[in-house]
C-alpha positions as CSV (number, residue, x, y, z in Angstrom):
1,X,11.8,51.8,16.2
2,X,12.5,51.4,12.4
3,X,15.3,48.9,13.2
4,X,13.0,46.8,15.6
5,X,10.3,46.5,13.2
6,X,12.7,45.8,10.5
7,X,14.7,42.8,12.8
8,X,11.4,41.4,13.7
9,X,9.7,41.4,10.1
10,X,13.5,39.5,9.2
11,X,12.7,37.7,12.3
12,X,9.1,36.4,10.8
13,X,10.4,35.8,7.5
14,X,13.1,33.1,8.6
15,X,10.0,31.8,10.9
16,X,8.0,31.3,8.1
17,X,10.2,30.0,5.3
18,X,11.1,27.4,8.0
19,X,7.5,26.7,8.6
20,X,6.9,26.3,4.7
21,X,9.7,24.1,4.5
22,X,8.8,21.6,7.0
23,X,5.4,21.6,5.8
24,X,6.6,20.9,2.2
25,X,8.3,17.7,4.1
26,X,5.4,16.7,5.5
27,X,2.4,17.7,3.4
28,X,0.3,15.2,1.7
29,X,1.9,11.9,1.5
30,X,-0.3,10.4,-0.7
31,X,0.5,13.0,-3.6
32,X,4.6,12.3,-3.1
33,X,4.0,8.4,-3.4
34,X,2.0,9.0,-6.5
35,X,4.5,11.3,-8.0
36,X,7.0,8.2,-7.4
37,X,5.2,6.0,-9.0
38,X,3.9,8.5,-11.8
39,X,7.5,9.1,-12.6
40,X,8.7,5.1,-12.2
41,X,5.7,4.5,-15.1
42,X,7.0,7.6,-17.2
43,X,10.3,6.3,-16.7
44,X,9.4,2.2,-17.4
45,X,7.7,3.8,-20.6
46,X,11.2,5.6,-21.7
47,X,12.6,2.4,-21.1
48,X,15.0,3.8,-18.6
49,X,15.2,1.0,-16.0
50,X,17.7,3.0,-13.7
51,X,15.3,5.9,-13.4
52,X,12.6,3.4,-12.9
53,X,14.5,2.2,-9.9
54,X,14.8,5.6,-8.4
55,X,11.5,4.8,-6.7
56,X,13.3,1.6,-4.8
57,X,15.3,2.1,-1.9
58,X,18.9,1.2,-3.0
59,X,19.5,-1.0,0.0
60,X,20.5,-4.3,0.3
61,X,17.4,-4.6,2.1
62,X,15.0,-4.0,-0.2
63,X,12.3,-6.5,-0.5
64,X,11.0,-7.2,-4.3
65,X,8.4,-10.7,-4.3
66,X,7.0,-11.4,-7.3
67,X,4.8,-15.1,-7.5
68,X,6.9,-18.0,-5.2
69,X,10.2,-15.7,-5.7
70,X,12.0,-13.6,-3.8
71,X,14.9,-10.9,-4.6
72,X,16.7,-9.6,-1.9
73,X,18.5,-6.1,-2.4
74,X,18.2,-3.4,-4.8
75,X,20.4,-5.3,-6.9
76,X,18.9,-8.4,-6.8
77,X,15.4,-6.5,-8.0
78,X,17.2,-4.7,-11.1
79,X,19.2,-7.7,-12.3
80,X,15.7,-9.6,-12.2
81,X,14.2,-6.7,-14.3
82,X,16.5,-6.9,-16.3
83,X,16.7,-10.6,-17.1
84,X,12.5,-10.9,-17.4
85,X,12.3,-7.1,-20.0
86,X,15.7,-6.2,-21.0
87,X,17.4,-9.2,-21.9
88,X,17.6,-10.6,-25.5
89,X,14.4,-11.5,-26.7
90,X,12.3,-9.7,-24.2
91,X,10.5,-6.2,-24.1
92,X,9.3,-3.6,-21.6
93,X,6.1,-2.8,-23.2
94,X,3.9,0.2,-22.3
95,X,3.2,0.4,-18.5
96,X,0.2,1.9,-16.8
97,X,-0.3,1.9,-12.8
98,X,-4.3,1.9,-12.1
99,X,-6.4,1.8,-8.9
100,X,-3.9,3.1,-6.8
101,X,-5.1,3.4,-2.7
102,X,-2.2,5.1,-0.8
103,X,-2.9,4.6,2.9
104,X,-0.4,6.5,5.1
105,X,0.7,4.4,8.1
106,X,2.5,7.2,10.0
107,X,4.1,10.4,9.2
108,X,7.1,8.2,7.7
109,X,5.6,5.4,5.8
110,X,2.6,4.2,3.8
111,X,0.8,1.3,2.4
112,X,0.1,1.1,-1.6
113,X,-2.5,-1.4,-3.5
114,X,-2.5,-0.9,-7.0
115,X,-3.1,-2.6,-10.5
116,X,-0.6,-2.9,-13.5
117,X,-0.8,-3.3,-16.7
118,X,1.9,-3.6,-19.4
119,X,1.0,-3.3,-23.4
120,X,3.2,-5.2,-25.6
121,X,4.5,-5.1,-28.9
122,X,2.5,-8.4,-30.1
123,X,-0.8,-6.9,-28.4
124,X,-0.8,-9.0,-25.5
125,X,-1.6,-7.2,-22.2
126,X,-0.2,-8.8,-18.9
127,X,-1.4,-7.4,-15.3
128,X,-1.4,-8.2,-12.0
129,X,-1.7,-6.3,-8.9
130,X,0.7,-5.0,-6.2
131,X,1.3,-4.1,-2.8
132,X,4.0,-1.5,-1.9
133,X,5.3,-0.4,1.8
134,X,7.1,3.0,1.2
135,X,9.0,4.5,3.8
136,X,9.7,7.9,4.0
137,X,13.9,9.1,3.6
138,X,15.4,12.6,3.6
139,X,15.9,12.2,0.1
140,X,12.0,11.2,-0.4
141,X,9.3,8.6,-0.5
142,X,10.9,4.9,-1.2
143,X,9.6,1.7,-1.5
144,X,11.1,-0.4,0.6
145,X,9.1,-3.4,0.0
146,X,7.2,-4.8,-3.7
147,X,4.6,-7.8,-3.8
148,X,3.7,-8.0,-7.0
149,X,1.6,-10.3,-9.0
150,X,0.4,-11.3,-12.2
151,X,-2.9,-12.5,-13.7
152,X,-3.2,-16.3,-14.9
């Protein structure tokens, strides 16, 4: 009797930690995808642009547009942050992501509109607004696709 009730509460506990699991995959996309991006504007603000790309999907398929431009690739999007805030003579300034409306699309993917804002060292303020497709990988929420653009 002691044995049964003991295999079976063993029994439940597997049940349930496998239940909590999944359900920590699954539960509320919308505050994964704004961890992403809370931790892409930490790291932009670090100036740490390779933890800042841990929020792209590293695929040569990645989709970054940005005014008439295109960059195709993950690498294509770093090299071109790097040539427009890393490179001599430029600066990353002081990023902030407002307005933020994360609308799930499916279990696996979600649609982001957002406002940024970056805060340089002369006082200027450039901003713009994006769009963002994430998609949803075994390693986390990814952007897979960036339209961004800035104010005249």
């Amino acid at each position: 009797m002691i044995r049964t009730l003991l295999r079976r509460s063993v029994a439940f506990a597997i049940l349930l930690a496998a239940a909590l699991h999944v359900f920590s995959q699954t539960a509320d996309p919308k505050s994964a995808i704004e961890q992403v991006l809370h931790t892409q504007q930490d790291a932009w603000n670090r100036h740490d642009l390779d933890a800042f790309m841990t929020g792209y999907w590293n695929s040569p398929d990645l989709t970054f547009f940005s005014g008439a431009k295109e960059s195709k690739g993950w690498q294509a999007t770093i090299d071109r942050y790097r040539a427009t805030y890393t490179s001599a003579g430029k600066e990353m300034g002081h990023l902030e992501f407002s307005e933020l409306r994360i609308e799930p699309l499916g279990p696996e993917s979600a649609f982001v509109r957002g406002v940024w804002q970056l805060t340089m060292s002369d006082g200027k303020t450039p901003h713009g607004r994006f769009t963002l497709v994430f998609r949803k990988f075994s390693n986390g929420w990814k952007i897979i696709h960036d339209h961004t653009s800035a104010a005249d």
